[in-house]
N, C-alpha and C positions, 0 to 999 in steps of 0.2 A: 504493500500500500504506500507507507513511505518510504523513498529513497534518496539517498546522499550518494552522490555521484562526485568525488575527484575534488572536494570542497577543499580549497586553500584560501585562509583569510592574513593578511599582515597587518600589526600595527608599528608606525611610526617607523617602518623601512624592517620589523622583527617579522616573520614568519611562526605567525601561533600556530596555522592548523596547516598540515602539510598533506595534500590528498586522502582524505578522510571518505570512505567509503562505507556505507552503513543501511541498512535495511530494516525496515520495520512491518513484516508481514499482520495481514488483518486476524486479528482474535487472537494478539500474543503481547506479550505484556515482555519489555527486552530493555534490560538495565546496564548502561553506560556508566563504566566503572574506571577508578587510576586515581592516583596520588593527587593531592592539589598542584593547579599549574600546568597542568598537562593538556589543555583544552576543553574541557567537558563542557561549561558551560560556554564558552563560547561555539562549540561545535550547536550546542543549543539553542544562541542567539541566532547561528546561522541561520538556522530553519524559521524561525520566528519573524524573519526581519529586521534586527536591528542592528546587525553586522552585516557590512558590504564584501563580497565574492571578491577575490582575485582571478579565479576559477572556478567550476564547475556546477553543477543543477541542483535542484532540490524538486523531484515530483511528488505528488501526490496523489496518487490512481493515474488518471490521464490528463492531470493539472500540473504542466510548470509554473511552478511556484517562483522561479528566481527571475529578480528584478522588480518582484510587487511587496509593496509596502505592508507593513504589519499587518492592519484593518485587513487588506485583502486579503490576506492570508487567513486571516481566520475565519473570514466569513467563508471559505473553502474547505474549512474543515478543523484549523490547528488552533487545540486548546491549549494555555501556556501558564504554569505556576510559577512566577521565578521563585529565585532564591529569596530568602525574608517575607515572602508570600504577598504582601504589597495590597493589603487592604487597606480599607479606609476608613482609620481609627476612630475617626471622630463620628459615623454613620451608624446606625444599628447595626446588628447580623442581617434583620428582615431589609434595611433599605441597602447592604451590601450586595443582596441577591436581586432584589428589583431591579437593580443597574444595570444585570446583565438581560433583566425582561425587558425592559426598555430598552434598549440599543439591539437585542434578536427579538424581541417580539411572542408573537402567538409560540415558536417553537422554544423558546426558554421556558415561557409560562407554563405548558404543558409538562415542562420537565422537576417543575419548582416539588411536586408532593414524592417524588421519585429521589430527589436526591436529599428530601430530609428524612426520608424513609432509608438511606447510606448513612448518615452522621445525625442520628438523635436526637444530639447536645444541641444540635443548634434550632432544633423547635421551643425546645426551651426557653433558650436564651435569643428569643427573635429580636426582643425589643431592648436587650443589652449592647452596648455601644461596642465594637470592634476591637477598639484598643485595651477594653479591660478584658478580656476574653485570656488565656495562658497560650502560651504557647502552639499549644499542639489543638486548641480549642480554635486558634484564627489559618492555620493550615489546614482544618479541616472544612472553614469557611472558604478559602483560598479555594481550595476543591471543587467544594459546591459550587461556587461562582462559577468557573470556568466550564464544569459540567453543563451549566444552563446554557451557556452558549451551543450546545448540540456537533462538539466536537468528531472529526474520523478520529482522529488520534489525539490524546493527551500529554502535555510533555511537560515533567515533574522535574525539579530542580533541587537534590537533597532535601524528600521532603523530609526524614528524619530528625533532620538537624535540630538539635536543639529541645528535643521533644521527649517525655517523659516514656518510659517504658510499657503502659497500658496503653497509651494514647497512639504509641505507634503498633501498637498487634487488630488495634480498632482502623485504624487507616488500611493497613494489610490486608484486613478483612472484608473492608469497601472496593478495593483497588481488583480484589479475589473477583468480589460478585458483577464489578463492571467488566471484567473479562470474561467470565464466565457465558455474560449476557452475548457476548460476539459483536457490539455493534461498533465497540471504542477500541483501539488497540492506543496501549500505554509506550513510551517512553520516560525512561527516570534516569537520572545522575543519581548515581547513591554511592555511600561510602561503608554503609553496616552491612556488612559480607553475610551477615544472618539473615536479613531482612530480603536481600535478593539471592539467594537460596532457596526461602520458603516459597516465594511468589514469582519470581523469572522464570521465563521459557529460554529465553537464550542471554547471552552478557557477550558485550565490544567493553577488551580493558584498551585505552587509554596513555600512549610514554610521550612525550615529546611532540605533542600535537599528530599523532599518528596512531591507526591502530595500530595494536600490535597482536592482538589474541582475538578470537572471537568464535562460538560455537553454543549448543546446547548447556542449558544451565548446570547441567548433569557433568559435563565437562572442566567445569570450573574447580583445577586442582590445587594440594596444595603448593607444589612448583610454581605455578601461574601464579598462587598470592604473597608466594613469598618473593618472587621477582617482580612483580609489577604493584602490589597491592599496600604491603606492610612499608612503614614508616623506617 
């Protein structure tokens, strides 16, 4: 479904990403993994829009994507959590999720009882403000939000980061039941080797802005983390 074709991006005359080629087939859930600094997120931003190509494509079924602006990108299909999750603290939960009914419309709204039917906590907490939310309570909004948008693919940014121990076996287990469903296929950066073990179908590690490994999650040895993974 999604495909990274031959992606090279530089900054300021440095070579981040050096032909990065990456695949994200539909109804699989595939985690981008490597040490900090290695490009992950920017291989990320590529797809998203917000880093300029030196080289190569980005499709999406039988949508090139490269050369269109964020917005267009997503209304094509690419859901996008960055890093810090990038809500807006000072909004409720309930008027963080309208944002996204409002700007898609009838297809967000339709999906609004579905995704608090994934995350709970945040029926509860509709009319609590964003910012007082914990940690792993505004990544789970972060989530939602982006879900409403009616994503092909979703693309996760360390959501573990930072996040307490329950709260990420509760995200696992939403991330499980949207794959499950077949209609979203996931991409994540992650760094907890546990976390994309229980829930990956396949793992790209990550050296020098290049892959270097990549195959079924089941593959994923200890050789591979101790050369590419471990600090």
């Amino acid at each position: 479904m999604l495909t990274l074709s031959n992606l090279t991006v530089s900054y300021d005359g440095s070579r981040v990403l050096r032909g990065v080629n990456l695949k994200v087939p539909e109804k699989s859930l595939i985690c981008l993994m490597g040490r900090n600094g290695v490009g992950k997120t920017t291989t990320l931003k590529s797809i998203v829009g917000l880093v300029k190509l030196d080289t190569g494509t980005v499709t999406l079924g039988d949508d090139n994507l490269t050369g269109l602006p964020p917005d267009a990108r997503a209304r094509k299909g690419i859901g996008y959590v960055p890093q810090g999750r990038d809500i807006f603290p000072h909004l409720t939960v309930q008027e963080n999720l309208k944002i996204s009914v409002v700007v898609h419309g009838a297809k967000a709204a339709e999906q609004m009882d579905r995704v608090l039917e994934l995350f709970p906590i945040l029926k509860e907490f509709l009319q609590r403000k964003g910012g007082v939310l914990s940690g792993g309570q505004q990544q789970q909004l972060a989530i939602a939000r982006a879900l409403l948008t009616n994503p092909r693919v979703l693309i996760l940014d360390e959501p573990t980061e930072g996040i307490q121990p329950n709260i990420i076996d509760l995200i696992g287990d939403a991330l499980m039941k949207i794959k499950k469903e077949g209609k979203i296929s996931i991409l994540l950066v992650e760094q907890y080797l546990d976390f994309c073990l229980s829930i990956g179908d396949f793992f790209y590690i990550m050296d020098r802005g290049a892959v270097v490994a990549n195959g079924p999650i089941s593959d994923l040895n200890n050789d591979l983390v101790r050369r590419h993974l471990t600090v």
